[in-house]
C-alpha positions, 0 to 999 in steps of 0.5 A: 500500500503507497497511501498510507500515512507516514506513521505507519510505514515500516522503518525500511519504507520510511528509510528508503523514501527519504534516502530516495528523496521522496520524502522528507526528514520534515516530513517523516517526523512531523508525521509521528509527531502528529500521531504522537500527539493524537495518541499518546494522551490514552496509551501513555506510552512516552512520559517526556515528548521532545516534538520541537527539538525533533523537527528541528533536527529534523530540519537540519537533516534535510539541510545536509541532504541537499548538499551531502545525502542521508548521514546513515541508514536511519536518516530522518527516521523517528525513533524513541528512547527508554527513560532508563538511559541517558539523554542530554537534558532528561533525567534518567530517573528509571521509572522513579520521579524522585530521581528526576534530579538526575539530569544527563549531560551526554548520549549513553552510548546506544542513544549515540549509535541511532543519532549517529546513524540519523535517527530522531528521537521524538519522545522518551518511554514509559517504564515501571518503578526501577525497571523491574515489572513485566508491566508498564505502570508507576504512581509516578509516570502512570499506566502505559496501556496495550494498544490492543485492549485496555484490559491488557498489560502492554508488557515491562519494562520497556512497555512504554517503548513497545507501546508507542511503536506498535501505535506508530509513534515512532518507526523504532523504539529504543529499550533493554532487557535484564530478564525479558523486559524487550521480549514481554513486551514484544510478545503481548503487543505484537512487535519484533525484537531481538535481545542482544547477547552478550558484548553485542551493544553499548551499555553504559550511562554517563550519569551513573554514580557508580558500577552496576553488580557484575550479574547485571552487567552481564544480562543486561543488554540494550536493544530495539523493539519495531513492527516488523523484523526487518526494522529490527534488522535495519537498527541493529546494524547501527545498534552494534557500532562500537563503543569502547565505554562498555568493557564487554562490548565487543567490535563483530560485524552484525552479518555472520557467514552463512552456515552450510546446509539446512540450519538444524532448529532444536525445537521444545514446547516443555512447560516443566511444572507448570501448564502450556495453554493450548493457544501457545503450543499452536503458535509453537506449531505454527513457528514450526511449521513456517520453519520446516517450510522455509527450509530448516531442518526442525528437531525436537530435542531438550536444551540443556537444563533451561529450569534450572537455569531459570530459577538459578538466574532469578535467586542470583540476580535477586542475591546481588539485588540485595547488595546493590540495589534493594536499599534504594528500592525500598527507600524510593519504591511504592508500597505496592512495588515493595510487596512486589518485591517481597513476593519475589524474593519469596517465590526466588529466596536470593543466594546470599554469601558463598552461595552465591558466589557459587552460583556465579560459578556455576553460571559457566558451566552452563553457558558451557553445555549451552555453547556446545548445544548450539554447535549442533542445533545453531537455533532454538525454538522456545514457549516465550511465556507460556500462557497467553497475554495477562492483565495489567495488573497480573503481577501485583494480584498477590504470590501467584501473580507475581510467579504467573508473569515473572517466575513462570518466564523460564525461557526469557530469563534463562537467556540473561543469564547465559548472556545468548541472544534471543528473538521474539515475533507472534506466531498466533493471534487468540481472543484480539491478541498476539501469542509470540515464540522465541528464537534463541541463537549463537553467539553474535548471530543476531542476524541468523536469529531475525532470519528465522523469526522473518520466516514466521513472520512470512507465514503469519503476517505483520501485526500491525498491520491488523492492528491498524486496520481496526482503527481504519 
């Protein structure tokens, strides 16, 4: 379709219309600024709106490409920024107002790479209290609302980020994940998104006061969420430029060497203890099947010791929680958050002292088996959550709430913890909401990853593109 709105083409539309000249970067900006302003009062996706300074770098785009072309790949394209990351004249207060004190003076260095590729960022997204919902809601900031359906959670932390671009604010959206926080979101809003790996993208804020726990450095990683994969793709490849201020970072070209042969997908549906809705398990069919249809070669086979990981990741990071965060938590949280807390650490009692010191330990011994496993099966095709989208408040609706969205999420922060990239596209639609899959990967082959999530995404079709039709 050629008549629709600017707001709502894919990133790679957009960007080959202003490089071509066709378009604008005035006019690609205005145009997400308009929606932004039409939509943002319900969904409350963005919590800081920057609509004046981004058309006047909108403005300035278009200068230089009268006289030089597009500054890079994302020239005029509009973007958004999580609230967690530093950006020059907004305080990084990470979901909490009474960090607003803490204003930044410089890009972090992800920000940077999309400015740098020529990205314009229109607003910055909502996030919970402290990053550390699979919800997006604060007292502070509000609710972020799932453009589905208000009955719906738009997922956590970076709900707001998937919010605004799945309701066209915005081509991409910048956002990070320690324990599924790119991937919750993707899942129950219908967008695309690959966690990073380890080293894989810049991490690092300017404005910190001091060095984040070990464990959170490592699964912590700073990614995109888009509508289509191809998005996903087209901002990584800027994502991934170098930045030396992150000492895990690690300077790999984002296009791997294609490998020989059909590439060999272990494939698992296991729930462990817990139940597998039957909507999710079709979406596993049909993932497998568009797989198995593109040319790969489906294997189903168990991956080495993902329930163990996933509650061995959960009490670690809980564990150095303690150490570093949990004082701020309980001086500047809100009650509810606090009570939040309480029931995660009950469900997950963190390791503490030589525990866990020993955990630590024992991480490499699974990224290990892990390696190995992906020397023979170089993907994975995984339940994300196994039960389909829950409701706003699901994980504050007590202990079982809270183990419901978070405990339950074996495959999501199993992943963090092994430091292994993982995607996430729908593959099923039940009861007016996207159901997504998850495809792990090796090492560094982000790219091989999108491959295979952009092969489901072939069989099932973009979502939104369903979406927008019921605004029509």
């Amino acid at each position: 379709m050629t008549d629709r709105p600017l707001w709502q083409l894919s990133a790679v539309e957009l960007s080959n219309r202003i490089s071509s000249g066709s378009v604008t970067a005035t006019e690609s900006v205005e145009s997400a600024v308009a929606r932004m302003n039409e939509t943002n009062p319900h969904i409350n996706a963005l919590n800081k709106l920057s609509a004046d300074t981004a058309l006047s770098e909108a403005a300035h785009l278009d200068a230089v490409f009268k006289t030089s072309g597009p500054v890079g790949p994302l020239h005029g394209v509009p973007i958004t920024i999580k609230d967690n990351v530093d950006q020059p004249g907004f305080a990084t207060n990470n979901g909490v107002k009474a960090f607003d004190v803490w204003v930044a003076s410089e890009d972090a260095p992800i920000v940077a790479n999309m400015r740098d590729a020529g990205a314009v960022v229109i607003g910055r997204s909502n996030t919970p209290e402290f990053s550390l919902r699979a919800t997006t809601e604060s007292p502070d900031f509000g609710r972020t609302y799932n453009p589905w359906n208000d009955w719906a959670s738009a997922g956590g932390s970076s709900g707001g980020a998937s919010a605004a671009v799945m309701s066209g604010m915005g081509a991409i959206a910048h956002g990070n994940d320690i324990g599924g926080s790119l991937r919750y979101p993707s899942t129950v809003t219908g967008a695309a998104t690959v966690k990073p790996g380890l080293g894989r993208t810049p991490a690092y804020n300017p404005s910190q006061r001091e060095e984040r726990g070990i464990l959170s450095q490592i699964m912590s990683t700073q990614g995109v969420i888009a509508r289509e994969v191809r998005d996903v793709r087209l901002a990584m490849r800027s994502a991934v430029t170098y930045r030396p201020q992150d000492p895990w970072m690690a300077p790999v070209p984002f296009e791997g060497p294609a490998l020989e042969g059909p590439v060999k997908v272990a494939f698992t549906r296991n729930p462990f203890e817990f139940d597998l809705h039957p909507e999710v398990d079709k979406a596993l069919t049909v993932a497998r099947e568009a797989l198995s249809e593109a040319g790969y070669d489906l294997v189903e086979v168990e991956p080495p010791n993902v329930r163990a990981i996933g509650d061995m990741a959960w009490r670690t990071l809980l564990g150095e929680l303690k150490v570093h965060t949990l004082p701020l938590m309980r001086q500047f949280g809100s009650p509810s958050f606090n009570t939040y807390l309480d029931h995660l650490m009950d469900i997950a009692p963190p390791f503490e002292g030589n525990d866990l010191l020993v955990a630590m330990a024992e991480r490499s011994a699974h990224v290990r088996d892990w390696l190995v496993f992906l020397q023979e099966y170089p993907l994975v095709l995984t339940p994300f959550r196994l039960q389909p989208t829950y409701a706003w408040d699901r994980d504050y609706q007590g202990r079982e709430g809270v183990e419901d969205v978070l405990y339950q999420g074996i495959y999501s922060i199993s992943m963090n913890f092994l430091g292994l990239p993982a995607g996430n596209v729908s593959a099923n639609y039940n009861d007016g909401l996207p159901i997504g899959v998850q495809i792990i990967g090796r090492r560094f082959r982000e790219d091989m990853i999108l491959d295979a999530c952009e092969a489901i995404e072939a069989r099932v079709g973009v979502m939104a593109h369903r979406l927008f039709e019921r605004e029509a």
